[in-house]
Every structure is written in C-alpha cells, then in structure tokens.
C-alpha positions as CSV (number, residue, x, y, z in Angstrom):
1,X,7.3,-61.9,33.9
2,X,10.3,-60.1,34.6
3,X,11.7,-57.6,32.0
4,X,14.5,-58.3,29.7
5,X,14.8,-54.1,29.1
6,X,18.2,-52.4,30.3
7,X,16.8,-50.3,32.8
8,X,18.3,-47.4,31.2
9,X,16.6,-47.4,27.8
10,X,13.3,-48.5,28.5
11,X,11.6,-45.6,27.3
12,X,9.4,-45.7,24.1
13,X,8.1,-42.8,22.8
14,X,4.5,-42.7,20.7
15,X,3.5,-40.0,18.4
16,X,-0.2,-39.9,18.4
17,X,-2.7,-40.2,20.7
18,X,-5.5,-42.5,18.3
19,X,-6.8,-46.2,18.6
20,X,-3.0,-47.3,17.2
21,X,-1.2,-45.0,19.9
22,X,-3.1,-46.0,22.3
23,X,-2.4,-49.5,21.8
24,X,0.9,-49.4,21.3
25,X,1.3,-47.0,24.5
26,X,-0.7,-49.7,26.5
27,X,1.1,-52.9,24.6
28,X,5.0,-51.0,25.7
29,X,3.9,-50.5,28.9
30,X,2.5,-54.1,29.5
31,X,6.0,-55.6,29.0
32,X,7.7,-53.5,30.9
33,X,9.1,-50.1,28.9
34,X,8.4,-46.2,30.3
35,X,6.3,-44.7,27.5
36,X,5.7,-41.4,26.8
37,X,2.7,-40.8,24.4
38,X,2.3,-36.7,22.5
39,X,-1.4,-36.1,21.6
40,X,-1.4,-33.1,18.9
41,X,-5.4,-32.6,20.3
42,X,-6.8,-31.9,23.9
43,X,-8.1,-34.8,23.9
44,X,-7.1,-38.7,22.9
45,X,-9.1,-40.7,20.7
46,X,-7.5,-39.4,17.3
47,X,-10.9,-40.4,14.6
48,X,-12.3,-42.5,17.3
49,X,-13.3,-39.5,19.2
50,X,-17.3,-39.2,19.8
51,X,-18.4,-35.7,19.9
52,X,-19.6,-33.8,23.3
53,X,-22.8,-32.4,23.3
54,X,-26.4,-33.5,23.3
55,X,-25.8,-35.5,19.9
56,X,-22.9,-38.2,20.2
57,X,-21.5,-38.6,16.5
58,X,-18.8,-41.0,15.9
59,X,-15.5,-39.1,14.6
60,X,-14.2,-42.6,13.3
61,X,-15.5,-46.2,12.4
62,X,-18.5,-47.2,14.1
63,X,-18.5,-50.8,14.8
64,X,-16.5,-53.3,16.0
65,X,-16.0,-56.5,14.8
66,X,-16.4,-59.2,17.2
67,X,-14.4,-62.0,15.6
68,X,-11.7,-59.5,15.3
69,X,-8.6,-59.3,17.4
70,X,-9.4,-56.0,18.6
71,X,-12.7,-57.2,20.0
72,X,-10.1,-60.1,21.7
73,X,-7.9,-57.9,23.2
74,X,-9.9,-55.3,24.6
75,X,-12.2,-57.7,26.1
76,X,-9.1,-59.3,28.0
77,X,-8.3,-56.0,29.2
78,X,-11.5,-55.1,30.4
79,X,-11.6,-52.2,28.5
80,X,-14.1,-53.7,26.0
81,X,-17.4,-52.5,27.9
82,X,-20.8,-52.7,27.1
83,X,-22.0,-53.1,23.2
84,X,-25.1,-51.6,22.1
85,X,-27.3,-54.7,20.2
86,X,-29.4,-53.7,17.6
87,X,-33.1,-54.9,19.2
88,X,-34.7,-57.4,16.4
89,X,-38.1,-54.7,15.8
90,X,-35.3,-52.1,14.6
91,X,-33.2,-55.1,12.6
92,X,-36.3,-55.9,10.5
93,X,-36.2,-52.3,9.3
94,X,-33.1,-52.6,7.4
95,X,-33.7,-51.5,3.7
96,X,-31.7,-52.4,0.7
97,X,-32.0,-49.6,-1.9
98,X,-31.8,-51.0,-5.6
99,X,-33.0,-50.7,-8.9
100,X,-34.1,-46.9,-7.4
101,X,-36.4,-48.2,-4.7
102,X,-36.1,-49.5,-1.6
103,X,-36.5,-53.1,-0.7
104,X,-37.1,-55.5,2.5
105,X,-34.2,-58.3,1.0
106,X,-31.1,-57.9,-1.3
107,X,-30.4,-59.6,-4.8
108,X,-30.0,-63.1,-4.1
109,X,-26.7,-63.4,-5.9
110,X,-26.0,-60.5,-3.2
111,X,-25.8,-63.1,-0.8
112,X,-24.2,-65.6,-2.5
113,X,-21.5,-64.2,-2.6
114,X,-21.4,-62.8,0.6
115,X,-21.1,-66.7,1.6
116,X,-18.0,-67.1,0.0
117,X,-15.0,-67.3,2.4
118,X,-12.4,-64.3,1.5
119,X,-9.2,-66.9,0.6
120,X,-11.3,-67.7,-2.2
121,X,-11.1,-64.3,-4.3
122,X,-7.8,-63.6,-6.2
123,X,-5.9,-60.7,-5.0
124,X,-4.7,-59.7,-8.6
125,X,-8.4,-59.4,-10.3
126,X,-10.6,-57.0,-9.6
127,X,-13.3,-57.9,-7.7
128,X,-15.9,-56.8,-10.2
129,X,-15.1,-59.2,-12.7
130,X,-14.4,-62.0,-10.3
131,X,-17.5,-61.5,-9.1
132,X,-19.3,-60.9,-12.1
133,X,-18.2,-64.4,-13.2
134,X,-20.0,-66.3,-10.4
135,X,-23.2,-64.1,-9.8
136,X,-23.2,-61.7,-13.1
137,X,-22.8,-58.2,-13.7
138,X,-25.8,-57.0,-11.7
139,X,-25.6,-58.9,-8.6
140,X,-21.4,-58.0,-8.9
141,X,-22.2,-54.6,-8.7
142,X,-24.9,-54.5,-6.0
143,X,-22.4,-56.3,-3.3
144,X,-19.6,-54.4,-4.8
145,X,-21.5,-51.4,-3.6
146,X,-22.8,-53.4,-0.4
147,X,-19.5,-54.2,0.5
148,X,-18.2,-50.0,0.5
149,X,-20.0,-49.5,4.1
150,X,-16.2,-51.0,5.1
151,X,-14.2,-49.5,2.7
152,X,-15.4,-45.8,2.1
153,X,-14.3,-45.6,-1.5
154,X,-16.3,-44.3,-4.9
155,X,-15.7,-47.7,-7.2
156,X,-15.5,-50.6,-5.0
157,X,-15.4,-53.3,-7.9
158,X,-12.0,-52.0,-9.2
159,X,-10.2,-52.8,-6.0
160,X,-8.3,-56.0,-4.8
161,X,-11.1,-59.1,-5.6
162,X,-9.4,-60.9,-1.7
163,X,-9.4,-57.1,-0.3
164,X,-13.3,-56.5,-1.0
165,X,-14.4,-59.8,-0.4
166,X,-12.9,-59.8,3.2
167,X,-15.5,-56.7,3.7
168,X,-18.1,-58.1,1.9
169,X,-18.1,-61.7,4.2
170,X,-17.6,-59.7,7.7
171,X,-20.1,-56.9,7.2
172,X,-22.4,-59.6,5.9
173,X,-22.3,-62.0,8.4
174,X,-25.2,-63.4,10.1
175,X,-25.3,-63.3,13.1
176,X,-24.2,-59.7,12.7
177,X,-19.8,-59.4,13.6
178,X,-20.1,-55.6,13.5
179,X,-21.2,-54.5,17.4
180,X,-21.5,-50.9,18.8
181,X,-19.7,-49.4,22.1
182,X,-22.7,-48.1,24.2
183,X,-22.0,-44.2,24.0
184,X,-20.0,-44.6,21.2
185,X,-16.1,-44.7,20.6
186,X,-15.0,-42.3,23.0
187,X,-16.4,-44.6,25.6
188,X,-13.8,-47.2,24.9
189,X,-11.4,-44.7,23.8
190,X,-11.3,-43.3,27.7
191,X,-11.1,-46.7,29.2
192,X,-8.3,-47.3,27.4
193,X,-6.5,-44.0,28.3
194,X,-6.9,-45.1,32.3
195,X,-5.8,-48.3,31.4
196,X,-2.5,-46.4,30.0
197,X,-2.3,-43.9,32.7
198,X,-2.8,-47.0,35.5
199,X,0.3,-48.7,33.3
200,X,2.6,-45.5,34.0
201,X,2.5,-43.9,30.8
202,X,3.0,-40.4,30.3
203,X,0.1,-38.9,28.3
204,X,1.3,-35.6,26.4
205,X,-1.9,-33.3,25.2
206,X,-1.9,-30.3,23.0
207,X,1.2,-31.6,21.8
208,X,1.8,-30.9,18.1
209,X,5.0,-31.8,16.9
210,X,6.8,-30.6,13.6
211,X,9.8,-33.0,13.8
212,X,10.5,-36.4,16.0
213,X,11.0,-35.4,19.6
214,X,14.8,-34.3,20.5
215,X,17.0,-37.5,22.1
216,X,14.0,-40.0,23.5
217,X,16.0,-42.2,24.9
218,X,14.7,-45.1,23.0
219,X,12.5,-46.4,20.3
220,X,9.9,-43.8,18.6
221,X,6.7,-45.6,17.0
222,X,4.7,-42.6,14.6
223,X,1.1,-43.7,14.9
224,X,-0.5,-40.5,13.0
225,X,-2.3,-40.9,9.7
226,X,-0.3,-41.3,7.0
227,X,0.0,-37.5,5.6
228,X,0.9,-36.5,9.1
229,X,3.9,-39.3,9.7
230,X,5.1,-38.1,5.8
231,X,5.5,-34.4,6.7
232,X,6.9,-35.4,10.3
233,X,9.5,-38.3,9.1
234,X,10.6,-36.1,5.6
235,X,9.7,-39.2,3.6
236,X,7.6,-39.4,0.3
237,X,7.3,-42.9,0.4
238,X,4.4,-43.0,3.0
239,X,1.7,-43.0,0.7
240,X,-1.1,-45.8,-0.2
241,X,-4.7,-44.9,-1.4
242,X,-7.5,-44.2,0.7
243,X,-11.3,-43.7,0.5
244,X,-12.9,-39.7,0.0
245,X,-16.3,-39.8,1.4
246,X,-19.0,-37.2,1.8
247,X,-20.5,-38.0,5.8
248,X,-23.4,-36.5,6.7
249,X,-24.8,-36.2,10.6
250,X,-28.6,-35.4,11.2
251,X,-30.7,-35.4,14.2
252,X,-34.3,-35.5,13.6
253,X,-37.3,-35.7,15.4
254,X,-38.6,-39.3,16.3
255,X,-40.7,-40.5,14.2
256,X,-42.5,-44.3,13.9
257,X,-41.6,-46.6,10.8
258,X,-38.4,-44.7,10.2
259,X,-35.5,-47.3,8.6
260,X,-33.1,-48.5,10.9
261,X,-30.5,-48.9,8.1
262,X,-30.5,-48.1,4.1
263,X,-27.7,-49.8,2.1
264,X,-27.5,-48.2,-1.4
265,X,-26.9,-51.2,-4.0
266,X,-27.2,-48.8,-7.1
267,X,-23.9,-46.7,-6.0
268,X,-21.7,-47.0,-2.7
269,X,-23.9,-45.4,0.2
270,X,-24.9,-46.2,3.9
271,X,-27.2,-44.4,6.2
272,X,-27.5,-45.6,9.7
273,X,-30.0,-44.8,12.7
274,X,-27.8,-45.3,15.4
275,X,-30.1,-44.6,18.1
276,X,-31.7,-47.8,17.4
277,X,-29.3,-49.4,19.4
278,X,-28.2,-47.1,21.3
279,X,-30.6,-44.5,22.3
280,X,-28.3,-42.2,24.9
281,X,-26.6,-41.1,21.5
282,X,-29.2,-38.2,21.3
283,X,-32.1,-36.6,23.7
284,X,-35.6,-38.2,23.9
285,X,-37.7,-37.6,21.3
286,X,-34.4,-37.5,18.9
287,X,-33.0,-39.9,16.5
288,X,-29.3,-39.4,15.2
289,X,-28.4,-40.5,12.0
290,X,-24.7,-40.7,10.3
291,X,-24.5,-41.8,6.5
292,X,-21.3,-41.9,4.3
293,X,-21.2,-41.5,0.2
294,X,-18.1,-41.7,-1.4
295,X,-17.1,-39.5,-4.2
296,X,-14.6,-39.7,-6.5
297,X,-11.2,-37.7,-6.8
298,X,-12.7,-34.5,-8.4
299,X,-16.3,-34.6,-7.2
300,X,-17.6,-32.6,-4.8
301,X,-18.8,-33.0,-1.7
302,X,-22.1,-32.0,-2.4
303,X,-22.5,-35.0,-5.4
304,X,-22.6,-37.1,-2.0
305,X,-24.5,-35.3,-0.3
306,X,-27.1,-34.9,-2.7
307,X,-27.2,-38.7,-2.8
308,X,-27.9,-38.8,0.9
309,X,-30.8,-36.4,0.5
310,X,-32.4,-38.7,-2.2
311,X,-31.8,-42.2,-0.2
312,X,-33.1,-39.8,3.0
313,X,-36.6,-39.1,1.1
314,X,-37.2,-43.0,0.9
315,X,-36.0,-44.2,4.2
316,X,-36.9,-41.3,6.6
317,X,-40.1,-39.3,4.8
318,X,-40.5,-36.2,6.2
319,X,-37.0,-35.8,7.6
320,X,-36.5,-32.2,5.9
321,X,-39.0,-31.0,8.6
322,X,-37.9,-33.2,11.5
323,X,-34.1,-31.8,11.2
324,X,-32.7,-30.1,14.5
325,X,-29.3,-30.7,14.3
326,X,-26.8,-31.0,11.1
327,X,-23.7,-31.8,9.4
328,X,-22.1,-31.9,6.6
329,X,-18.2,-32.7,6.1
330,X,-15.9,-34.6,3.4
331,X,-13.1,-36.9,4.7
332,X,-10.4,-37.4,2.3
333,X,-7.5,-40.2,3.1
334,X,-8.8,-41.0,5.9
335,X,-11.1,-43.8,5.8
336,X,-8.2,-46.4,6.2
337,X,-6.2,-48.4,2.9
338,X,-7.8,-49.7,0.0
339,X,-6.2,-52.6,-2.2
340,X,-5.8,-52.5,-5.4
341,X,-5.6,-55.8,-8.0
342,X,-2.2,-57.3,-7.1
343,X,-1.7,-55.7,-3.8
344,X,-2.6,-57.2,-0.1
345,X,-1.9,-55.0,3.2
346,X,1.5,-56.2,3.4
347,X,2.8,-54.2,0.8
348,X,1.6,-50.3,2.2
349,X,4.1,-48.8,4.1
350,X,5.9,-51.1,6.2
351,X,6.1,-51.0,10.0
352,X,9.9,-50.9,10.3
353,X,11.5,-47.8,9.5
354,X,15.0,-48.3,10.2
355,X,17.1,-46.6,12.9
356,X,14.3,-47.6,16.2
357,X,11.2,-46.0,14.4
358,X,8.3,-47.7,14.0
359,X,4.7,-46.7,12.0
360,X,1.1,-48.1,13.2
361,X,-2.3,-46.3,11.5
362,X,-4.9,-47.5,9.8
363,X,-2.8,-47.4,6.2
364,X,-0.2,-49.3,7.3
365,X,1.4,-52.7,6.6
366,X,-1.3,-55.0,8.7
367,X,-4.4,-56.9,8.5
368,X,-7.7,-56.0,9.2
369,X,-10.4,-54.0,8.9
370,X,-11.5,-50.6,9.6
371,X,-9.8,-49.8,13.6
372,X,-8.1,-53.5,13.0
373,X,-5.4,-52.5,11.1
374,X,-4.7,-49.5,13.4
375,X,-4.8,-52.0,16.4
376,X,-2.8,-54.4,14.6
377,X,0.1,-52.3,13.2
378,X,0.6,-50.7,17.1
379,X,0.4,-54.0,19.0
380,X,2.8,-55.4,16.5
381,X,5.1,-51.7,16.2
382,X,5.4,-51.6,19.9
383,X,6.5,-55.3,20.7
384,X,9.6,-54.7,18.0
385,X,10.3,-51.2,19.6
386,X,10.4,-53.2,22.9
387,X,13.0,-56.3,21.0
388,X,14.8,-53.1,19.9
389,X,15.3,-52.0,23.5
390,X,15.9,-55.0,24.7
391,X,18.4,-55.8,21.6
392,X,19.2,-52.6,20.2
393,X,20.5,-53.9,16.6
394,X,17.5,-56.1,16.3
395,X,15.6,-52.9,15.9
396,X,16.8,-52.7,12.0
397,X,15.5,-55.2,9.4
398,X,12.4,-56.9,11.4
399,X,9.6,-57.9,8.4
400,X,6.0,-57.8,10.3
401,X,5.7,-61.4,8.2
402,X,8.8,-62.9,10.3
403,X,7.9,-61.4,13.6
C-alpha cells in the first residue's frame, strides 16, 4: 500500500524504548512514517528486560496471554518465537495455599466464579461484594486474592467488580491462556528491536530526556511510565493508581517434589518456579524462582517479604539452605492500572494529548492486561500520530472509542 504521508513530515518521534515504544516504533514504521525512537537505558525492553547473567529474571510481566492481541500480532510478525509449556508432571505440582496450609485444589466457589464471563460483573461494585453475593464471603476473598497474580495490588476485592473479574477468568482459564517466551522477555523484546531496525527506525540508546525533543518534525508519542511522561510533559493530570508489590528472586539448588506454583488464597501472593518450563533460565542443578506480595501504601517491603518466606517454608522445604542467588526489591506504580468501582480503562489518561502528542504505557486509556494495555495504547497512539501526519488537524480531538 502506498503511503498517504507528505514526504516531508513523515517522521514520528517515540519516547521510550519498552514493549509500548517498541510497538508503536514498529506500527509507524509499517505504514510508512521515518521514526525515531530515544531509549533513556543501554538497552530496549523498558520492564520487559530479562536480566544477563547465569540467572534470567523477568524485569516485567511474565506471561503472555494467548487469546490476547499481543499474542496476535506478534505471531503475525514473526516476532512471537518459541513459548516455554509448562510439562503436565510440573502442572500437577501447583499448590493453592489457604486456610494456612497448602492444598492440591482451590475452594470450589474459587472456580465458580472463575467460570463467569467478565461482562457479567458490574464495573461500579466492588468486586468483593459482587462476589461475595454469588459464592460468599470466603470463597469472595480466596479468588479475590487468586485473581492479584494479574493485578499486583494489596486489596484486590475493593477494586472495579468487571476490572478483577477480567483477571480472575484469563489467569484461570483452562487450558492455561498465560504462555512463557523461551529465555524470557528479552527474547521477544530483541526480535522486536530487529524487526524495528529492519523497518528503518532510528533506535536512540542512553538517551535520557528532560523535556520533548527540540522541532521533530512530526508527531511525538511519550510511551514512558506514567511518573516519567508527568515530569517530561509538565502535566499533573497523568496520574491513575497502580499496584506496590514486594518481588522476590531466588535461585536454589534442585531439589525433587519442590512446587511448581503456590497461589496464596489467604492474602494476595504468587510464587513461581519458572524453570519448570523453561529450564535455560538458570544453570543445571538450579531452579529460579520469582514471587510477588503486594503491600499496602505505608507497609514495608519487608511485610512482603516476610510472607514470601512463610509461603517458601511450605512449598520449597529446605530452600533457606539451597539459596545461591537472591533478590529482594519493591516496585511501586509500576505493576500497570488498577480500576476502581465505577471506573473502566477508558477513563485513565487518555491517548490524545492535543497539539500531535500522543501517550501509550501500561496505565493508559486501553484494554488489556498486564503488557496488553501497553501494546494496545502504542498500536493505537501510533496509527493517530500517522492520521495526524497524514492530516495534520486531525491530530487534535481523536477519542480511542471513535478511532
């Protein structure tokens, strides 16, 4: 198809070098605009980064959805690669911890309501007491706390009823949706990054910037997290809540019987060995395990931690002596939006800006989950920024809901 863009503003310009700059980058350059994309880090990938070294921790979400449109569109692309399948021996080694010990099946009511298709929670109750109404308060609780491995936040059940049942039905599904990237998200992170460089696109590293670059030429999409585009843009406004999450990293020795996966019914908690699907995360001999706790605004991060250690003692005995590697950290507004009663994604910060900006992240006006938003809100900020170049007055009042 031939392009529609005046040959002399065809250039877009993409601040941030994560899974929603990337996208965009690549989505600008498909239809036909000169991109160039600034990177604040050495290195692209923004939280989707997987750490060097013998021991390949995720940096950023570690699944995929595969009835997602991410999955979709990287697939098409051929940037998808291969998925690390967890084998069935490890899948039968998933542990539900509740009522303070661990257990081979959740509540039933658990998975009741986990059947229950998203459209039909409200988005202005909460989704404890919608949920407590068709399973009571117990069973409410447990897949309120289920449902967190998606959403990263302290009190699950006072959120959005539509916006955790969404996370409760995908992370729930059977088959499993959620699929790993063999060597983890950097592995997709650099195929995508060819893919841009093959399209043309200009790839700026070690490039922090304190305001908007000087006379781009074009349209300017800010695909940072949401702290970062507020400093850089001047504009209180870019604010929504997020999850604050204690994460802990551990490789330990191998050892037989060890869980593949503890979900923490009794409060929000997740540990997961990933080299049970994907054992060139770590040396031979060496499992790596990643687990998330949320805390609330005001805890520490060693309330989390501490939980870890206790859900750790049931699911991995003996892991105090196994530990070779370790790490501890806290991430705060960063974890991606979280709904409250009465709110869906469309009202967070919108992807228009005004003037031939444009905003993609993971806390920004579009659906999803996890990466999915970020995907979303830079396919969808970069095909406006091209209308813009293309029609230059069209690239003020665009709604993502008319587009």
């Amino acid at each position: 198809m031939t392009s529609t863009i005046p040959s002399a503003r065809r250039r877009v310009t993409v601040v941030g070098g994560g899974l929603a700059g990337l996208t965009a980058a690549i989505t600008a350059a498909e239809a036909g605009a000169r991109v160039t994309l600034y990177e604040s880090h050495r290195t692209l990938g923004g939280r989707a980064r997987t750490a060097e070294g013998p021991y390949r921790t995720n940096e950023g979400p570690h699944a995929l959805y595969r009835r997602g449109p991410h999955w979709a569109w990287l697939k098409e692309r051929g940037l998808l690669g291969p998925m690390a399948r967890v084998p069935v021996r490890e899948a039968a080694r998933f542990r539900f911890h509740h009522g303070g010990a661990l257990r081979l099946l959740p509540p039933l009511g658990v998975l009741r309501l986990a059947r229950l298709a998203p459209a039909e929670a409200p988005v202005d109750v909460d989704f404890l007491t919608w949920a407590t109404d068709r399973a009571g308060p117990a069973e409410a609780r447990a897949a309120a706390h289920y449902s967190a491995v998606a959403l990263y936040h302290h009190d699950p059940g006072a959120l959005s009823a539509r916006f955790v049942q969404e996370r409760l039905y995908r992370a729930a599904a059977v088959p499993p949706e959620a699929q790993y990237p063999r060597g983890g998200w950097g592995e997709v992170v650099e195929r995508m990054a060819a893919h841009a460089w093959n399209l043309g696109v200009r790839v700026e590293v070690g490039a922090r910037l304190e305001t908007l670059p000087d006379a781009p030429g074009g349209p300017v999409i800010v695909a940072t997290s949401l702290n970062a585009a507020r400093r850089l843009l001047n504009d209180p406004t870019l604010t929504w809540e997020s999850g604050r999450t204690a994460l802990i990293d551990l490789a330990v020795r191998t050892r037989r019987g060890d869980a593949f996966a503890v979900s923490d019914l009794d409060a929000p908690g997740w540990l997961e060995r990933f080299t049970a699907q994907d054992a060139g995360l770590a040396p031979a001999g060496r499992e790596l395990l990643q687990g998330q706790f949320p805390v609330a605004p005001g805890e520490p991060r060693a309330v989390g931690i501490a939980r870890a250690e206790r859900l750790l003692d049931l699911g991995y005995p003996g892991w105090r002596d196994r530990v070779e590697w370790r790490r501890d950290a806290l991430s705060q507004g960063r974890t991606g939006a979280v709904d409250r009663p009465g709110t869906t994604w469309r009202d967070r910060p919108s992807i228009v800006r005004g003037d031939g900006l444009f905003l993609a992240g993971d806390a920004v006006a579009a659906p999803g989950l996890l990466a999915e938003v970020a995907f979303a809100s830079g396919r969808t900020a970069a095909t406006l920024a091209v209308e813009a170049l293309a029609a230059p007055r069209s690239a003020t009042g665009l709604d993502l809901n008319h587009a």
